[in-house]
Structure formats: structure tokens, C-alpha cells
N, C-alpha and C positions, 0 to 999 in steps of 0.2 A: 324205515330204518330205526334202527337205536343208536342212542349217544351212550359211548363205553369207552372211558379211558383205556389208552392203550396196554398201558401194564396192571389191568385189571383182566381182562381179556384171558378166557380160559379155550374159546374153542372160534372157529373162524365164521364170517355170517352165515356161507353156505351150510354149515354145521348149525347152527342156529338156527336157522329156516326149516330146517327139512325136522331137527326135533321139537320143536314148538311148534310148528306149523303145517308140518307136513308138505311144505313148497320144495320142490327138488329147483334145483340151479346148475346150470350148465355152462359152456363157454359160448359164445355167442358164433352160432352154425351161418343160418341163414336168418340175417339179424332182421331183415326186415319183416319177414313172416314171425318171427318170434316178436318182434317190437311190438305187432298189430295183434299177435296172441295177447301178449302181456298184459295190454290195455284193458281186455276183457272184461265185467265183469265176473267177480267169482272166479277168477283166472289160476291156475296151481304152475302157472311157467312164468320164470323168472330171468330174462334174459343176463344179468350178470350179477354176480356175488356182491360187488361192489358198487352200492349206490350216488358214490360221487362219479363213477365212468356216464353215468345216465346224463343226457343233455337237458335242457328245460323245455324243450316241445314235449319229450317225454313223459316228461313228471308230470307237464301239464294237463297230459292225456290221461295220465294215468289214474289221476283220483291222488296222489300223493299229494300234502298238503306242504308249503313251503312256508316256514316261520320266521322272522326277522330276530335278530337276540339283540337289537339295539333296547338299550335299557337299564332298567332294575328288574328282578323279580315279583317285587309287590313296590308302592308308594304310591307317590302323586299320578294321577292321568296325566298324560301331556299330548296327546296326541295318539296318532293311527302310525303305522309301519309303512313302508311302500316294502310290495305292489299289493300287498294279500291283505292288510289293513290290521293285523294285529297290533293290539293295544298297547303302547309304549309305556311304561313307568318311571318316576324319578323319586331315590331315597335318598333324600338331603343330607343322612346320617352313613348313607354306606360305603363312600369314599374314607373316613374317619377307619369303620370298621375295617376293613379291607389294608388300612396300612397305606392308605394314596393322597394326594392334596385332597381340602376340605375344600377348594374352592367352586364354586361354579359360576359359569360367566356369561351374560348376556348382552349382545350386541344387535343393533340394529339402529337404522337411521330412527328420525322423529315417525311415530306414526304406524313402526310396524309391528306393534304390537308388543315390545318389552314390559311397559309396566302392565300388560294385564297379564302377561304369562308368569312375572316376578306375582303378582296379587292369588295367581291360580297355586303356584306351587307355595307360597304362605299358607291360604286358606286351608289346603290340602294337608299338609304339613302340623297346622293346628289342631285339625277333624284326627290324625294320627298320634295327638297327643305329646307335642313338643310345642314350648314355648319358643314362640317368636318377635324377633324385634324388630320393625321395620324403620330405615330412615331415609327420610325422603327432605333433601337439602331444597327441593322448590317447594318454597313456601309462596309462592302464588300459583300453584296448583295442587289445590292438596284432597290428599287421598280417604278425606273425612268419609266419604258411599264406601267405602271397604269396611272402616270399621262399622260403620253401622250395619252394613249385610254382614259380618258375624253376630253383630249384637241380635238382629232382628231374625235371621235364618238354622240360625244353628243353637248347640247348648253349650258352646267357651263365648264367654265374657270377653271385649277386645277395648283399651282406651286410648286414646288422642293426649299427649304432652307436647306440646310447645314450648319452644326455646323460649318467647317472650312471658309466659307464665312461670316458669320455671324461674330463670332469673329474676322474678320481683318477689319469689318468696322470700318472705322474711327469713333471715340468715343464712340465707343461700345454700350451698353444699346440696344441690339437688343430686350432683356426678360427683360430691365428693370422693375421694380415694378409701379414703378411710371407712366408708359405707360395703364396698366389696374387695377389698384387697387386705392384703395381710398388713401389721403394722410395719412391716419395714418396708415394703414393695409399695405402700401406701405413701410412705416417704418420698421413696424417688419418685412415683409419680406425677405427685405435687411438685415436688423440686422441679423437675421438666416441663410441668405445667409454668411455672411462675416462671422461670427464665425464659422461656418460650417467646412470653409478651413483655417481659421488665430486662433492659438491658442493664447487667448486672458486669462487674468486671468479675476477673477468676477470683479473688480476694472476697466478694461478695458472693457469689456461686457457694462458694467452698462452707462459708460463715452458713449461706440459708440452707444446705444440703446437712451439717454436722447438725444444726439447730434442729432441723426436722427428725430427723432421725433421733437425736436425741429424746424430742417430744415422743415419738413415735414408741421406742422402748420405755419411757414413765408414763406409758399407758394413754399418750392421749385420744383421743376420739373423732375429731375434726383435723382439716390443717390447722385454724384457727388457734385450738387449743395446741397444735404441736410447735406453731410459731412464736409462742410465749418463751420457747427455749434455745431462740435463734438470737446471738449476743450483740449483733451491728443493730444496733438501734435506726440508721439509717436505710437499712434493708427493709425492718417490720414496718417502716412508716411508709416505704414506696408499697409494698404489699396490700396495705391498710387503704392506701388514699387511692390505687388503684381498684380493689374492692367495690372503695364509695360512688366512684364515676364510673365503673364499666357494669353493665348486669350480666355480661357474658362472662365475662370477669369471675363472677359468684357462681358459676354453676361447679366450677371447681371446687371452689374455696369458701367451705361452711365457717362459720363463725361461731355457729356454736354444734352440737353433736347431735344428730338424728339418728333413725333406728336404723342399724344394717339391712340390709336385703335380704339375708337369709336367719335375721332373729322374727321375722313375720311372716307369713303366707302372700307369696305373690298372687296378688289378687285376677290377675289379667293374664289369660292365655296368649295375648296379642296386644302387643304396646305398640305405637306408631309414634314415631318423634318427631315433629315436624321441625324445619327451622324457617320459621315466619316472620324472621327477624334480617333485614339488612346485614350483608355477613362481609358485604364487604374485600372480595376471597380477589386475590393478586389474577389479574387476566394473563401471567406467566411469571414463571421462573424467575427469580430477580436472590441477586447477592446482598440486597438492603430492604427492607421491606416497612412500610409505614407503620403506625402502630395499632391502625386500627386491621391492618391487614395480619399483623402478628395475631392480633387479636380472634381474629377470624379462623384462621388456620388453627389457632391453641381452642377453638370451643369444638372446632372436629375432630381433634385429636381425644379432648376430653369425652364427648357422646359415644364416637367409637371405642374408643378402650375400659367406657364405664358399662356398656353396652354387651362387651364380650366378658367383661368380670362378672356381672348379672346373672347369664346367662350359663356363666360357669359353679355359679352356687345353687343353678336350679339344675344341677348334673346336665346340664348343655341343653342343646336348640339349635335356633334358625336364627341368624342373624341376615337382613338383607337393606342394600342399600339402593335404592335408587337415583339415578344421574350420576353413576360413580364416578363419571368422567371430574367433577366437583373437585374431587378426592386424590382421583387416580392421575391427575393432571401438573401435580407440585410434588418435586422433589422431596417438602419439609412433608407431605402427608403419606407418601409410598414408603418410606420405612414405616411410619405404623402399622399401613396395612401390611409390607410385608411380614414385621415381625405378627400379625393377626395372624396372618395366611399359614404363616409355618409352629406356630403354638395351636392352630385350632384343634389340631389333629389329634392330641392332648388332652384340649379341653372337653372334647366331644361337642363344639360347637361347627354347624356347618355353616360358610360364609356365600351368602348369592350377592354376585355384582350387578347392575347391569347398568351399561354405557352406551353413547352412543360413538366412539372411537376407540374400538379396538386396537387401534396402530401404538395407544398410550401403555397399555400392559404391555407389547413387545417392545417399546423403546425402553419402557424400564426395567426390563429381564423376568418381567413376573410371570411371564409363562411357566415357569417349572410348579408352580402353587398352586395351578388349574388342572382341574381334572374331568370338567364337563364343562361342553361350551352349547349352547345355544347360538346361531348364527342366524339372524333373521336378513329383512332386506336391510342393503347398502347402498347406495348410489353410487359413493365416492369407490372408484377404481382401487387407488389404493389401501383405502379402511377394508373392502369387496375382500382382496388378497393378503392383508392381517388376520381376517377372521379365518379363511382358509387355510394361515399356518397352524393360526390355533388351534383348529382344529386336527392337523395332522395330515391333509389332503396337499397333493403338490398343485400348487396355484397354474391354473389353465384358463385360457380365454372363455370357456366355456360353461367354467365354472362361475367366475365372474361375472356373466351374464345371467347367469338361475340367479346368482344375489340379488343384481340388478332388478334384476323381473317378480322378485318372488313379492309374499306379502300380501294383505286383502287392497280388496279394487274399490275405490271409493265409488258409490255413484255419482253422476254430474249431476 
């Protein structure tokens, strides 16, 4: 058969057959003699005009070839089709095109296989010639053999930054604002960044948000330099003494001005962030939070949103994160990602998550953001039947049992 839009459609298949082909088509007489005709090789009998009435023993007899359209057209390999084995694709970029969420999302318990299928579609995704950013919040597992099998396999360049390097550079502002963002957008981000971690009354809020932005329009460069024009003396000195004791603290907040992201050539097809540093990160939801937990939460806010700024002066990419659950699990970190999820679309940047608690994007409404879900195994019944909403399947015993089951088989 052919695929032909309906209202393109000039003549009908049995028309189609008999002048292309010379196959004449009839209404089905004596179907079992014609079925066992049809099968033939070299056969000119066609039991019915219409190839969806055809069953699958059919087809299967027939030599007619059954193709899956799960997929993309071209991109990453990901895999085979069931049943007939054709070659699955993923374009990180074609949800963006297409006008749909940028998101894509990976779940599976420990072990089944998430971070190499997140590493396969990076890789892939790089070899296609988009820059990508990877963050991986376990810093006692870290994902150093990937960038070297780009380094060592391939012709894109790929490097390793860590949070505990990053912060000891001298004058910090490694994720300054001011480095990929516009001068006034570069404002509020710092302003959100510093209150974040510094409890400020509105009185002070107000004072360090006027002062930046002020800074921000007489051209400054850094926060640093745009806090010179924030008028509570008392604010600059909590800003200043916080700086001196936290090094997380400094990945925000340059002190003195560094070169933008897009006045140099990014040098690396593949950047990998690790955070190999104590982060500290709230084991739930809470209405007060310590300061080193502030603190914690405000350095993932900053890597992600300097991450997607990046990535938007190099006309977009891959951004992906690993252990999203880190991220996806606090109230104070799901509005950034949400507001990522629904700018990326914009940006041309595509977003890969992958978690191991699906149940956390549906409790916090982020499904509408996702537009490709990866479902690997489960254990847990209920995470089993999250992934199944997500996907769009009505959750069955049955179902939840393939999750259960699926996955490679370790040996003993």
C-alpha cells in the first residue's frame, strides 16, 4: 500500500492498482481461494481494494512488510521496533520544531539502564552536531568514561567542570548572569539568586533588586560590579561576607567581570558538570529551610539556568540532567525547571530528564512539558503505573507487570 493523505487523493486504490500496476481488484467472491491466490508469488489477484480489511496472518503470508512509525524520522538510534525490528530514532530537536514540549523523560528504577541510554542519546546528539550539556548531581559517581570515550572515539572535544573547581576560582562568577543573559534579565537573576540564600526583609529585597538593575543599565559586567550601586550598605556587606565563606556562593556571584559565552568560541562540543561537592539538598519539602540547604537548592538553580542560557547563545542544544529526581523532588527547584520546560521551546534548546520516580513530575503537574517518555523497568507498583500515565497508556495489571519484568538480567 501507499500512505496518501485523504484530501490529496485523486483516484481510488483499486484505480491505482490496475494503472500502475496492472493488478485488477475485486470484491472478495470466494475469499479463501483468492486469499491463497493472493499469497502467490508474482500474484496479479488482489483480494480487497482496501489494505487495512487485510488481517495479519495475511499480511504475514503475503510478503507485505509491516513497519512501526514509533519514532523520528532520522536522529539518535535508540533501539529496534517490535515485532519486525525496524530501527527506532530520537531528534532531541524535533519536538521544539514541530511546536510540542522540549521535554523528554527518563525513568526507570536503579540499574535499568537510564544513565547509559541518557549517555547514548548525548553522544548521538553530539556526532549530529549540537552542543550538549550534561549534569550529573552524583558526584560520587561520576560520569568521567563518557567524556573520555568522546575525547578518545570520536572528532567533538568533550570536558569535565566541577562544582568544587569552579567555585575556587579566583573571583568566582563561573555561572555568573551577566556572562549569558541580557543586562537586565542578568539583574533579576542575581537578585533571585541572592535572596534565595540571604534572608533579606522586602525593604532589603527591594534596595538589592533597584541597585542591580541599576548596575545592570551603567553597564556593569559582573554582579559584583552591579552591586557597587545597591544603596543599603548593609545588604552589600551580608552579599560580600557571604561570597567570602560559601564557594557555592561564588559560582553566581563574580567579583570581578569574565568574558561572555558568546564573545569566544565554545571550545567543547560536550561539557559535563559534575557536583562533587556536599550539596547538602533538603531530604523534603519544608516551609524553613537551613542555610546551607538554601544554599544548596540556589547552586542548582544557578548550573541549570546558566546551563540553558549557554546553550541558547550557541543557537540551542541538548541539555540533560541526570538523577533528576535531585531537582524534580523540591517545590523551590520545579518552578525553574518548569519555567525551563516551557521557554525551551523558544530557545531551541531540548531538555532530557531522567529519574528514578516518575510519580514526582505527576504530582507536580509537569506532565504537560513532556513530549517523549522513555519507560524502562520499575519495581515499585505505583512509580510502574506514573510511568504509564505518562506515557498515555491506560494503566493495567499487565502492564505493570512488563515494567516489573523488563530490563537486562544480571548474571549470578
Amino acid at each position: 500500500g501507499r500512505r496518501t493523505p485523504p484530501r490529496h487523493a485523486s483516484e481510488t486504490f483499486v484505480e491505482y492498482l490496475s494503472a500502475m500496476y496492472g493488478i485488477e481488484t475485486r470484491p472478495l467472491e470466494h475469499r479463501q481461494m483468492l486469499a491463497l491466490d493472493e499469497v502467490q508469488p508474482t500474484s496479479r489477484v488482489r483480494c480487497s481494494p482496501w489494505p487495512q480489511r487485510l488481517n495479519l496472518g495475511m499480511l504475514a503470508y503475503s510478503g507485505i512488510a509491516s513497519f512501526t512509525d514509533l519514532g523520528d524520522p532520522e536522529g539518535a538510534f535508540v533501539g529496534q521496533g517490535l515485532p519486525d525490528g525496524t530501527p527506532v530514532y530520537f531528534d532531541p530537536m524535533a519536538a521544539s520544531r514541530h511546536d510540542k514540549p522540549p521535554v523528554t523523560y527518563l525513568c526507570g528504577r536503579p540499574g535499568s539502564g537510564k544513565t547509559m541510554l541518557l549517555q547514548l542519546l548525548c553522544l548521538q546528539s553530539v556526532l549530529m552536531g549540537h552542543r550538549v550539556i550534561v549534569v550529573n548531581p552524583k558526584g560520587f559517581d561520576s560520569l568521567q568514561p563518557f567524556v573520555d570515550l568522546v575525547n578518545r572515539d570520536t572528532d567533538r572535544t568533550a570536558e569535565r567542570v566541577s562544582l568544587a573547581t569552579l567555585a575556587s576560582e579566583e573571583g568566582g562568577g563561573a555561572f555568573d548572569p551577566f556572562r549569558y543573559a541580557r543586562p537586565d534579565t542578568a539583574a533579576s537573576i542575581a537578585a533571585n539568586f541572592v535572596t534565595t540564600v540571604i534572608d533579606l526583609d522586602q525593604r532589603q529585597r527591594t534596595a538589592l533588586r533597584f541597585g542591580l538593575n541599576r548596575g545592570a543599565v551603567g553597564g556593569a559586567r559582573c554582579v559584583g560590579e552591579a552591586l557597587r550601586c545597591v544603596d543599603d550598605p548593609v545588604v552589600v556587606d551580608l552579599v560580600e561576607k557571604m561570597w567570602e565563606s560559601t564557594p557555592l556562593f561564588q559560582l553566581a556571584v563574580g567579583m570581578r567581570p569574565r568574558p561572555r559565552f558568546d564573545e569566544h568560541e565554545l571550545s567543547s562540543a560536550l561539557t559535563l558538570i559534575e557536583f562533587d561537592v556536599d550539596l547538602n539538598l533538603p531530604s523534603q519539602v519544608k516551609e524553613v529551610y537551613t542555610d546551607a540547604e538554601r544554599i544548596s537548592l540556589a547552586a542548582i538553580r544557578c548550573v541549570t539556568t546558566a546551563s540553558v542560557g549557554i546553550l541558547s547563545l550557541s543557537d540551542g542544544g541538548v541539555m540533560a540532567t541526570d538523577e533528576a529526581h535531585t531537582v524534580l523532588g523540591h517545590a523551590d527547584t520545579v518552578q525553574l525547571n518548569s519555567k525551563m520546560m516551557r521557554e525551551g521551546r523558544s530557545l531551541n534548546v531540548g531538555l532530557i530528564y531522567a529519574s528514578q520516580l516518575p510519580s514526582d513530575v505527576l504530582s507536580k503537574g509537569m506532565e504537560t512539558y513532556i513530549s517523549r517518555v522513555f519507560a524502562m523497568a520499575l519495581d515499585d507498583d505505583a512509580e510502574a503505573a506514573a510511568a504509564i500515565k505518562l506515557v498515555g497508556f491506560e494503566v493495567t495489571d499487565e502492564r505493570i507487570r512488563m515494567l516489573r519484568d523488563a530490563g537486562p538480567r544480571r548474571r549470578t
